[in-house]
C-alpha positions in Angstrom: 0.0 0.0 0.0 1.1 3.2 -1.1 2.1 6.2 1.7 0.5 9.5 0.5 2.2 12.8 1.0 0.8 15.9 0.6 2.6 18.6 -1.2 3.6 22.1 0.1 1.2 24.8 -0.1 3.2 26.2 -3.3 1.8 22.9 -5.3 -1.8 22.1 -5.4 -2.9 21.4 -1.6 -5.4 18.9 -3.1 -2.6 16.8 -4.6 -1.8 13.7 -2.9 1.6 11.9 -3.8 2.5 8.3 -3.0 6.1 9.1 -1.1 7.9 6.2 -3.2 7.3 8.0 -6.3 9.3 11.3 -4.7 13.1 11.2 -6.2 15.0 11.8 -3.0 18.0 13.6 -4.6 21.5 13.7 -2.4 24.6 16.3 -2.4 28.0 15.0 -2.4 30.6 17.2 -0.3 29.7 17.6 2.8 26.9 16.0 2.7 26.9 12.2 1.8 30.4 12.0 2.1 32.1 14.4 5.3 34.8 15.7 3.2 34.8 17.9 -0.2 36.1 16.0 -3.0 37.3 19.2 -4.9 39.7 20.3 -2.3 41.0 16.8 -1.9 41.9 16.4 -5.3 43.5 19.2 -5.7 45.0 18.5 -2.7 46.8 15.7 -4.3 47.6 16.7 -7.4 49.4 19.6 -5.6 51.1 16.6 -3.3 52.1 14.5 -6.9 53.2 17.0 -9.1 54.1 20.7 -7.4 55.5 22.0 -10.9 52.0 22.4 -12.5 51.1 25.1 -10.0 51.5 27.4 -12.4 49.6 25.6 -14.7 46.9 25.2 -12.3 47.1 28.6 -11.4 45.7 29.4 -15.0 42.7 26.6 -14.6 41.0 29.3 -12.2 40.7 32.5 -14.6 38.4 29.7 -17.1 35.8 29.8 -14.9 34.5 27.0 -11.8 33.6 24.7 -14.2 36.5 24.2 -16.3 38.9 24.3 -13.2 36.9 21.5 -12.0 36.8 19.7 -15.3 41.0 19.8 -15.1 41.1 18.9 -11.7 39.4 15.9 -12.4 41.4 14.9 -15.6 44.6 15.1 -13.5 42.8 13.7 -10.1 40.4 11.5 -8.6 39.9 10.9 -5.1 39.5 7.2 -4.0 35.4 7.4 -3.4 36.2 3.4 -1.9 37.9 5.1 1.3 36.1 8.8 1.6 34.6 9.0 5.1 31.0 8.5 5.0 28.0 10.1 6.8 26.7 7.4 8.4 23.7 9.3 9.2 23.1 9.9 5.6 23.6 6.7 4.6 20.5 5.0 6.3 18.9 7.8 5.4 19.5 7.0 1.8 19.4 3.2 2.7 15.4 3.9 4.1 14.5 5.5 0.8 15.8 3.0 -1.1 13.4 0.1 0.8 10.7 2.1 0.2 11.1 2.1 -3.5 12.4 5.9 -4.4 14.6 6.4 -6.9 17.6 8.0 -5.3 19.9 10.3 -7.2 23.4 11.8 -6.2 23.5 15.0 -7.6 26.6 17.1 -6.9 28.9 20.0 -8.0 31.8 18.2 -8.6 32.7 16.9 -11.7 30.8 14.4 -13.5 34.2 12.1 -13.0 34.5 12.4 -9.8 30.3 12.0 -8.9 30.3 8.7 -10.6 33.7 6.9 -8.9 31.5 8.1 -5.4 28.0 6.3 -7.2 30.0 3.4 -7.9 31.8 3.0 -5.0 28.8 3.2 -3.0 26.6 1.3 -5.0 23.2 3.0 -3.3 22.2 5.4 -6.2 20.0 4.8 -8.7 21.8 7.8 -11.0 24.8 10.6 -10.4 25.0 13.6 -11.8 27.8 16.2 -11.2 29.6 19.3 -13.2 30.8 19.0 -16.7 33.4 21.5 -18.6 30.4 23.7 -19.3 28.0 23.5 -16.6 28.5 24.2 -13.0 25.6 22.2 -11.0 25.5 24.3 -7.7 22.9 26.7 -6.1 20.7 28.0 -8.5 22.2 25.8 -11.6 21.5 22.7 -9.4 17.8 24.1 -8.6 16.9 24.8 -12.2 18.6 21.4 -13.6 16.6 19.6 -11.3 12.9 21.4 -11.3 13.6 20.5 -15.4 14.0 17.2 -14.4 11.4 16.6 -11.4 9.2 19.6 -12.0 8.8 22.3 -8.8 8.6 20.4 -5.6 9.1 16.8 -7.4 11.8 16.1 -5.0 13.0 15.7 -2.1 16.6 17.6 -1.5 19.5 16.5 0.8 22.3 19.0 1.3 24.7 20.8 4.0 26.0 24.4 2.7 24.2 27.9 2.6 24.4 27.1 -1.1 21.7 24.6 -0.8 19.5 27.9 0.1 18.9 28.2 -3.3 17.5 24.3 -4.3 15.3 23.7 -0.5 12.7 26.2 -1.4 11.9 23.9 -4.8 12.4 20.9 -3.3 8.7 18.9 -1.5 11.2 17.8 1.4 14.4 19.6 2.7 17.4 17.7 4.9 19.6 19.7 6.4 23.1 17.7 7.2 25.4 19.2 10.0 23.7 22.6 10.0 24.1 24.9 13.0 21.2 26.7 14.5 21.3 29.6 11.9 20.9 27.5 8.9 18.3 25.4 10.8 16.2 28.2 11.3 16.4 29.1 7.6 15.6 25.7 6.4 12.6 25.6 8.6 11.6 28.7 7.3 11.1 27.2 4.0 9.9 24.2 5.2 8.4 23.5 8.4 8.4 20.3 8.0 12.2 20.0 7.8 14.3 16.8 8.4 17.7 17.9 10.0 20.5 15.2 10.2 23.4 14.6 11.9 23.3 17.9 14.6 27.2 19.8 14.3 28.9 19.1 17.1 29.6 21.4 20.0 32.0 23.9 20.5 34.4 22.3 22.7 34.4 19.4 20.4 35.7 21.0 17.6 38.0 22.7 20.1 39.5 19.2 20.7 39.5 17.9 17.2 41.3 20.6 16.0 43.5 20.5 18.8 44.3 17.0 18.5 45.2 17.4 14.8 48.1 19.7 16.0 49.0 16.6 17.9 49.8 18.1 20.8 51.7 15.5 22.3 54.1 15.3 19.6 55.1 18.9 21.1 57.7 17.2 23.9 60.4 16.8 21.4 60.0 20.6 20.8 61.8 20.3 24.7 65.1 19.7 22.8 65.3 23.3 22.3 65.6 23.6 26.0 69.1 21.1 26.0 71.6 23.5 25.1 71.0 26.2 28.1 70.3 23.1 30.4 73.5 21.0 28.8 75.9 24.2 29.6 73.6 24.7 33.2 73.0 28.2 31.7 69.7 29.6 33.8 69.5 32.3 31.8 69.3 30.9 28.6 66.1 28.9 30.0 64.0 32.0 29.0 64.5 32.4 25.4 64.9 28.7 24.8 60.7 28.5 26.5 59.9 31.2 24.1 61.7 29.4 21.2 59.8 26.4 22.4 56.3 28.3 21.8 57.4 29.0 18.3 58.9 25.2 17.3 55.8 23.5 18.8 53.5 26.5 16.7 55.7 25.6 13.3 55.2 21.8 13.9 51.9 21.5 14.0 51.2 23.5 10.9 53.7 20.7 9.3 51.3 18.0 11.3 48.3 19.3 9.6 49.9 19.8 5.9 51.5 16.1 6.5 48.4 15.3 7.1 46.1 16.5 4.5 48.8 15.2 1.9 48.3 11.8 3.3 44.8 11.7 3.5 44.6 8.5 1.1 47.0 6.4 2.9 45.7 7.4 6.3 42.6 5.7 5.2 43.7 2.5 4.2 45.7 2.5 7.7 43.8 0.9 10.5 44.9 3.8 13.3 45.7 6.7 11.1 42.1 6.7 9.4 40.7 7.9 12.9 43.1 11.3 11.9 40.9 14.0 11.9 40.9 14.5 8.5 41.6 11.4 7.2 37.6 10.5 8.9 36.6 13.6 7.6 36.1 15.9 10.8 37.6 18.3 9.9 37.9 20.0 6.1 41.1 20.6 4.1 39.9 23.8 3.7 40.2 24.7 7.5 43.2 23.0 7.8 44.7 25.2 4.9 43.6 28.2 7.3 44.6 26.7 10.9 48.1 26.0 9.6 48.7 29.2 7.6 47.5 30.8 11.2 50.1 28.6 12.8 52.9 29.4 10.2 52.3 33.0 10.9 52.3 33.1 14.4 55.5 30.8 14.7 57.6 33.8 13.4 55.9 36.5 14.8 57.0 34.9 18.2 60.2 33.6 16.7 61.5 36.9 16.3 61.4 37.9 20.3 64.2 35.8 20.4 66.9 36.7 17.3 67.0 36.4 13.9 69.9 33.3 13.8 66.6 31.3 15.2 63.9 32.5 12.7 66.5 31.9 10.4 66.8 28.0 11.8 63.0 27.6 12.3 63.1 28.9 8.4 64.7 26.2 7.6 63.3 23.5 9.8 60.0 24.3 8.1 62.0 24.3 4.5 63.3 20.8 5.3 59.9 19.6 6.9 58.1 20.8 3.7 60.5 19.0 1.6 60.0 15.7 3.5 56.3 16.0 3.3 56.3 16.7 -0.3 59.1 14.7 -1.5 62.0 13.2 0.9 59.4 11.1 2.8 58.8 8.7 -0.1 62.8 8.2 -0.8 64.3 5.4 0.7 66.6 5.4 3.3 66.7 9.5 2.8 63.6 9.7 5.3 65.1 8.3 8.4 68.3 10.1 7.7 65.7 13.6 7.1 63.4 12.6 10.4 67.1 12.0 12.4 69.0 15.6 11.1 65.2 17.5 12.2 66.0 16.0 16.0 68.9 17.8 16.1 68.5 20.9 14.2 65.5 21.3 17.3 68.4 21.4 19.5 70.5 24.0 17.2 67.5 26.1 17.1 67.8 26.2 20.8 71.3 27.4 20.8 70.4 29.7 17.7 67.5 31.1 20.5 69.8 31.0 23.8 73.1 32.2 22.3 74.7 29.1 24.0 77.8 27.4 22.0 76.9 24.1 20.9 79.1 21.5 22.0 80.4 19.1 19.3 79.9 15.8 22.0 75.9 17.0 22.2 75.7 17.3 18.4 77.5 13.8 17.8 75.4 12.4 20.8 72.1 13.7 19.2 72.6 12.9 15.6 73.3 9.2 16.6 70.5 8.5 19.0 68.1 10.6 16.6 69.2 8.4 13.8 68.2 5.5 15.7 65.0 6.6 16.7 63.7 7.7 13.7 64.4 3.7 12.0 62.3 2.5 15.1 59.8 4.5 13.7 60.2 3.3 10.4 60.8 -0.4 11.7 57.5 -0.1 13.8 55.6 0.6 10.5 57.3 -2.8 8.8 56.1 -4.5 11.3 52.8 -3.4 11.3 52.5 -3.9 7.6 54.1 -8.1 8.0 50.8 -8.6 10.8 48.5 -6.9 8.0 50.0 -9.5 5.4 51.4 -6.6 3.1 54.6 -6.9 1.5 55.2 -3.0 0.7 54.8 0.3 1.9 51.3 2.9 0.5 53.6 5.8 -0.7 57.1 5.1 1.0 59.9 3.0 -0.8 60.6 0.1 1.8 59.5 -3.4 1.7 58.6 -5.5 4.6 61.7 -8.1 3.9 63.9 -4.8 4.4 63.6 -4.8 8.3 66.9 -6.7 9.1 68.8 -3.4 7.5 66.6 -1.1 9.3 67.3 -3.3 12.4 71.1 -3.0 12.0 71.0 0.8 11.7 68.6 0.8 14.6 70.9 -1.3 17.0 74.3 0.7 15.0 73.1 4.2 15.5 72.1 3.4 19.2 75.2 2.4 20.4 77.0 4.8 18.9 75.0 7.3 20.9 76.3 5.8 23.8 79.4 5.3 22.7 79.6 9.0 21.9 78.2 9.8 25.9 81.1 7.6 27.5 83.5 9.1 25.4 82.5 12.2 26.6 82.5 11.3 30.1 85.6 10.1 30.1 86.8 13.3 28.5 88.1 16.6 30.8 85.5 18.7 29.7 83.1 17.0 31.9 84.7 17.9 34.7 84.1 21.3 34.6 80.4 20.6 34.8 79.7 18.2 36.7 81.2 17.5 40.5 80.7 13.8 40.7 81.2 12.7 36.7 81.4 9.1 37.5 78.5 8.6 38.0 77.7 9.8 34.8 78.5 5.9 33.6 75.0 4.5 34.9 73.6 6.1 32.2 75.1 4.4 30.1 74.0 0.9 30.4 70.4 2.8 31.0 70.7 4.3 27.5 72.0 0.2 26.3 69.1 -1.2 28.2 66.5 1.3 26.6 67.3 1.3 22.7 67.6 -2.4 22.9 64.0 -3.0 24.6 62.7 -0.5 22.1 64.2 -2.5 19.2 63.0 -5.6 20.5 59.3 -4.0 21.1 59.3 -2.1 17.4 60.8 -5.5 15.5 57.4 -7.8 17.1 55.2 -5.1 16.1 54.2 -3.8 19.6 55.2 -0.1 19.4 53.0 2.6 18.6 54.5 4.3 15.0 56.2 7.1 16.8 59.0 5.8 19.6 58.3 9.4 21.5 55.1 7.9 21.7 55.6 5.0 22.9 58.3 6.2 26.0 55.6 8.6 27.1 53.1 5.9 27.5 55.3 2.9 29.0 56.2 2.5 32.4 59.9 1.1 32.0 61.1 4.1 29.8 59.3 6.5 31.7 61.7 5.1 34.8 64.8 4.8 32.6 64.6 8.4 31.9 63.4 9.9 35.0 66.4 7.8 36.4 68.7 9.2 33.9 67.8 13.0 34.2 68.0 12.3 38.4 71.9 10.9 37.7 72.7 14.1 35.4 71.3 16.7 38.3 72.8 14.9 41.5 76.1 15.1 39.3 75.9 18.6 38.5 75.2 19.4 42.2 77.7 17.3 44.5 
């Protein structure tokens, strides 16, 4: 038995419709899928080929259309991964038991609009922009009262764009919408379905505080070693304030890492739950948060002197080259990850004005060497459990862990090496009242980066080795010990 539904007071009020013959028509971006395609893609082909800026540059004076229409020749993104709206899917799924035809309808290209179709296999037709046509707003509204007839459809969408197709639609869903856009939709249509409520405040506080990956702001601390290393108090201030602007630069690199990566992230089963790898947050307000970020690294870099906004300039130069390029040559990203340990700590001198001692550079480039192949050996692993035999976007294989092993276990060991030779040395001595016992650290150091190799090689660390000493118990003692051995030495 059919379900009649009577249609708004701008169609006959005396015509009854049976709901399954209603098209329930479906936006793309935003809306059936949480992220924008468009961005995305260009996104990547930014990420895969940086020399047709230009190029791409000259798509934009052509008109929407067009630029979208060359996007999409040069780049897809994978609709078998794009995070969902879950909410809109059983929406979608409902309407398809009841018999409606259900169409995706979207502004972005045609190419693009049928991968998603596909993909998702739940639409009866997709429709998107071609080289000549821009389907948004009004041009979406029009194409589809030609098709359906005023108020033949029902109208699923997110943006204040979607103003202009609700009041022709029978039926308008709202996805995501805040209060504002509520009370507009409702305005057109009483009867209003809103899915899918934005989250609070405080939430998107935290999501977008979390994509900075806060945590990974302790190694920023390095910055701190040199005026600590030469027991130098009064280098402690600049060194905090260089801190401020290290941990400011990284996480705009986290968030552009990030948005370049948003394909693999999704095929990884920890890295999909990345804020925008699921989609919480938009490429285009990451774009903004990290230009913000960049911005404000070097307005509060230059409190300090301009030798250290000239070493943050290159930190972020060098971090941009790894995310763009370096990261995906082999055995050149663990050396790249190793040298940006260490310039953290010459862009602490560059900050304090404290002389860099040649046994804390030697010390750091080791141990950093080391640490960044656990990182790369934790991945390996990972990828052996999984039952893959390569790397999505990197150049190793998983039969290469016994060479990252052996410069795991070789760069270690040198670190330590490095340390006893500089205990031993005279140099100490000037520093520290009670060198010897300086040694324990030593085996500490020994006991540490072999435990941590051991972990990485079964596959039990977490990707990141900083990671994974903030969390465990035993390195969180080792070091504590450590740092306790290097202050009672300093003041006997």
């Amino acid at each position: 038995m059919s379900t009649l539904t009577k249609m708004p007071d701008s169609a006959q009020d005396t015509d009854l419709v049976p709901v399954e013959t209603v098209p329930l028509v479906v936006d793309l971006d935003g809306t059936f899928s949480r992220s924008d395609t468009l961005h995305e893609a260009l996104l990547s082909l930014v990420a895969k080929q940086p020399n047709k800026l230009p190029e791409i540059a000259g798509w934009l004076g052509s008109g929407k259309a067009v630029f979208k229409d060359k996007v999409a020749e040069e780049a897809l993104v994978d609709a078998s991964i794009l995070p969902l709206n879950q909410d809109v899917v059983d929406y979608v799924a409902d309407a398809r038991a009841q018999g409606r035809k259900v169409l995706l309808v979207s502004a972005s290209n045609q190419r693009q609009v049928t991968a998603v179709a596909d993909a998702a296999d739940m639409f009866d037709e997709a429709v998107g922009s071609g080289p000549d046509r821009n389907l948004a707003g009004s041009n979406k509204a029009d194409w589809l009262v030609e098709r359906f007839g005023e108020n033949g459809f029902d109208y699923v969408g997110d943006s204040s764009a979607d103003l202009k197709v609700w009041p022709r639609a029978r039926r308008a869903i709202s996805v995501g919408a805040n209060s504002t856009m509520q009370r507009q939709v409702d305005a057109i249509d009483p009867e209003a379905v809103h899915l899918s409520p934005p989250t609070s405040l405080a939430n998107r506080v935290k999501v977008h505080l979390k994509a900075m990956r806060p945590h990974q702001w302790l190694k920023n601390l390095l910055v701190l070693v040199p005026a600590f290393a030469a027991h130098d108090l009064s280098a402690v201030g600049p060194s905090l304030v260089a801190f401020v602007a290290f941990c400011m630069a990284a996480s705009c690199i986290y968030l552009i890492n990030d948005m370049l990566d948003l394909e693999v992230d999704r095929r990884h089963p920890r890295k999909r739950n990345r804020p925008f790898a699921a989609g919480t947050i938009p490429v285009a307000q990451g774009a903004v948060l990290a230009a913000g970020l960049f911005v404000g690294s070097f307005l509060i870099a230059t409190l300090t002197s301009w030798l250290f906004v000239g070493v943050l300039a290159g930190y972020i130069v060098l971090t941009s080259a790894y995310s763009l390029v370096l990261k995906r040559k082999l055995m050149v990203d663990i050396w790249m990850l190793g040298a940006l340990y260490t310039l953290r700590i010459i862009a602490g001198g560059a900050a304090s004005g404290v002389p860099l001692s040649e046994w804390l550079l030697a010390f750091s480039m080791f141990l950093f060497l080391s640490l960044a192949a656990v990182k790369r050996q934790s991945e390996l692993a990972d990828l052996a459990k999984r039952g893959m035999t390569e790397t999505d976007g990197r150049g190793y294989r998983v039969s290469d862990q016994p060479v990252i092993l052996g410069v795991v276990l070789a760069a270690g060991y040198c670190s330590v090496l490095v340390l006893a030779l500089y205990i031993s040395g005279t140099s100490v001595r000037g520093l520290y009242g009670e060198p010897g016992l300086l040694w324990l650290v030593c085996p500490l150091l020994l006991y540490w980066i072999s435990r941590a190799t051991m972990i990485s090689y079964r596959g039990e660390m977490d990707d990141d080795p900083i990671v994974f000493a903030i969390k465990d118990r035993v390195s969180q003692l080792i070091f504590l010990t450590c740092a306790g051995l290097f202050v009672t030495s300093a003041v006997l």
